[in-house]
N, C-alpha and C positions, 0 to 999 in steps of 0.2 A: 068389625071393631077388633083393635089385636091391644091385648096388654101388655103394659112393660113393667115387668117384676126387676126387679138388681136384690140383693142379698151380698152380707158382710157381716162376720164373723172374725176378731181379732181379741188375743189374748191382752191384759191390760196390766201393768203390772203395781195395784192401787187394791184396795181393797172395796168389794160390790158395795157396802153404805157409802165409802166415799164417793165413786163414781155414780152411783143413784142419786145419790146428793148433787152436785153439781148436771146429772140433766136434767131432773124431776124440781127440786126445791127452789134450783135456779135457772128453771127453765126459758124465762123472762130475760135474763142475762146469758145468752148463748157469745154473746159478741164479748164479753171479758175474755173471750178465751178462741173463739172459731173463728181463723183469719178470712173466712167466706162470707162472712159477716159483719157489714160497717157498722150497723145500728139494730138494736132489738129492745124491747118496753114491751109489756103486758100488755092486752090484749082488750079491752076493757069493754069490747061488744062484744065479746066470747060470751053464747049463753048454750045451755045444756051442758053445760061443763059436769064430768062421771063423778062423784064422791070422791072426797078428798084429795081430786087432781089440783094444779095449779092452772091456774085460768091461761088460757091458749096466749099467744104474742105475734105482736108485729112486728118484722125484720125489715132491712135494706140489705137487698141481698145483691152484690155485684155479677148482672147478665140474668137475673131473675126478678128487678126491683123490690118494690114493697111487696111484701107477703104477707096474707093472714093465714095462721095456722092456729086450728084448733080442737085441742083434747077428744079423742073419739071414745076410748076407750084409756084405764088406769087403773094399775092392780101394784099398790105398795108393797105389801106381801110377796108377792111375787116379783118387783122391781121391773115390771114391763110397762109400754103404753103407747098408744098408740096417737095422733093426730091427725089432718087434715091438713093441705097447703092449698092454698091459692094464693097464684102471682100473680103481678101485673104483666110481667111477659111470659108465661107462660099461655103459649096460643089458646084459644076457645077449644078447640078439636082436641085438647087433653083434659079429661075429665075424670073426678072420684080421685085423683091426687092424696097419696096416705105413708105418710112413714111409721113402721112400728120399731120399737126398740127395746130391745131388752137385759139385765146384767145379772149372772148369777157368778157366784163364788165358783173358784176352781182348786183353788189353793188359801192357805193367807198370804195375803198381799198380792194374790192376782184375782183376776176375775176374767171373763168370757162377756164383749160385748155385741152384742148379734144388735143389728139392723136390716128389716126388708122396705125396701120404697116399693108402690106399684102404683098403677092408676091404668085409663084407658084412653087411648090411641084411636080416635074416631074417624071415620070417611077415610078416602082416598088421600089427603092431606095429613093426616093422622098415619096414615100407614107410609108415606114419602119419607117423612120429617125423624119418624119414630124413634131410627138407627141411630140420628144426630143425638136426639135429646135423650137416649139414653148413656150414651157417652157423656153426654154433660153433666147426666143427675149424676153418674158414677166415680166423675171426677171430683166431682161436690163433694160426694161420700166419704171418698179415699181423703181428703183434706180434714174433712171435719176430723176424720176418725187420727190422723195425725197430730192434728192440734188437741185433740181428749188426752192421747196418750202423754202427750210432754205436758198438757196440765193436769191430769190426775196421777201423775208421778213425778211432779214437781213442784206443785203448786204456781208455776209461772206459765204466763200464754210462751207459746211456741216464738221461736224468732220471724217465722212466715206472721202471724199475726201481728207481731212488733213493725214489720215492715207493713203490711196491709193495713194499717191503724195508721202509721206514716203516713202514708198515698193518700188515704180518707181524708188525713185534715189536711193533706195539702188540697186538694178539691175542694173540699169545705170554703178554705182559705180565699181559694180564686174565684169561688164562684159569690162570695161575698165582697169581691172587688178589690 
């Protein structure tokens, strides 16, 4: 069994409540802002959810589908937390799927957003695949963490997003006939 850690660390130039605010309060609405992301809503079979988190969400995630992700761990105080993902294409042989994230002040008006993704890489097939899908979750990363930055120091989704929100309804559009 081999695991796949990624890890990401980037200055933000927002201040840690606002940026905790938008992934904590609005955790539910990642898709206002994350061009990785066509569709997201609460979560509403999330149960064991930690004190005072927000109830985990369902995403449409383009090259990952539907996703259920939910709340593992959540420390307000602290501004860290942690989740659980399951995809629908995320193969079987990837298992314990987990992103944690965290934001502390560095400055005012900056803060430091760390992210680690891990999970584990099972059998012979797990270990083939491993290299690809970590390249993909890390590309994943690299974008979301794009789009955080131009919307917690803009208040507007990124132009990757404004184009990726495009694409989605034009699909939407066609597949509605």
């Amino acid at each position: 069994m081999g695991a796949i850690k990624i890890s990401k660390t980037e200055t933000v130039n927002a201040d840690a409540d606002h940026i905790w605010r938008i992934l904590s309060e609005e955790f539910d609405a990642v898709d206002n802002w994350a061009s990785s992301v066509n569709h997201s809503e609460m979560n509403q079979g999330a149960d064991n959810t930690p004190d005072g988190a927000p109830p985990g969400r369902v995403c449409t995630v383009p090259g990952f589908g539907i996703t259920d992700e939910r709340m593992t761990r959540y420390d307000d105080a602290e501004r860290s937390f942690a989740f659980s993902v399951e995809a629908e294409k995320i193969p079987s042989f990837f298992t314990n799927m987990e992103s944690a994230w965290s934001v502390e002040p560095i400055a005012p008006g900056r803060s430091r957003v760390t992210t680690k993704v891990s999970g584990n890489a099972n059998g012979v097939m797990g270990a083939l695949v491993s290299p690809m899908m970590k390249r993909k979750f890390q590309k994943t990363i690299d974008t979301v963490y794009e789009d955080l930055k131009v919307y917690a120091e803009t208040g507007q989704p990124s132009a990757a997003k404004a184009k990726a929100d495009e694409k989605y309804q034009r699909q939407l559009a066609k597949a509605r006939g």
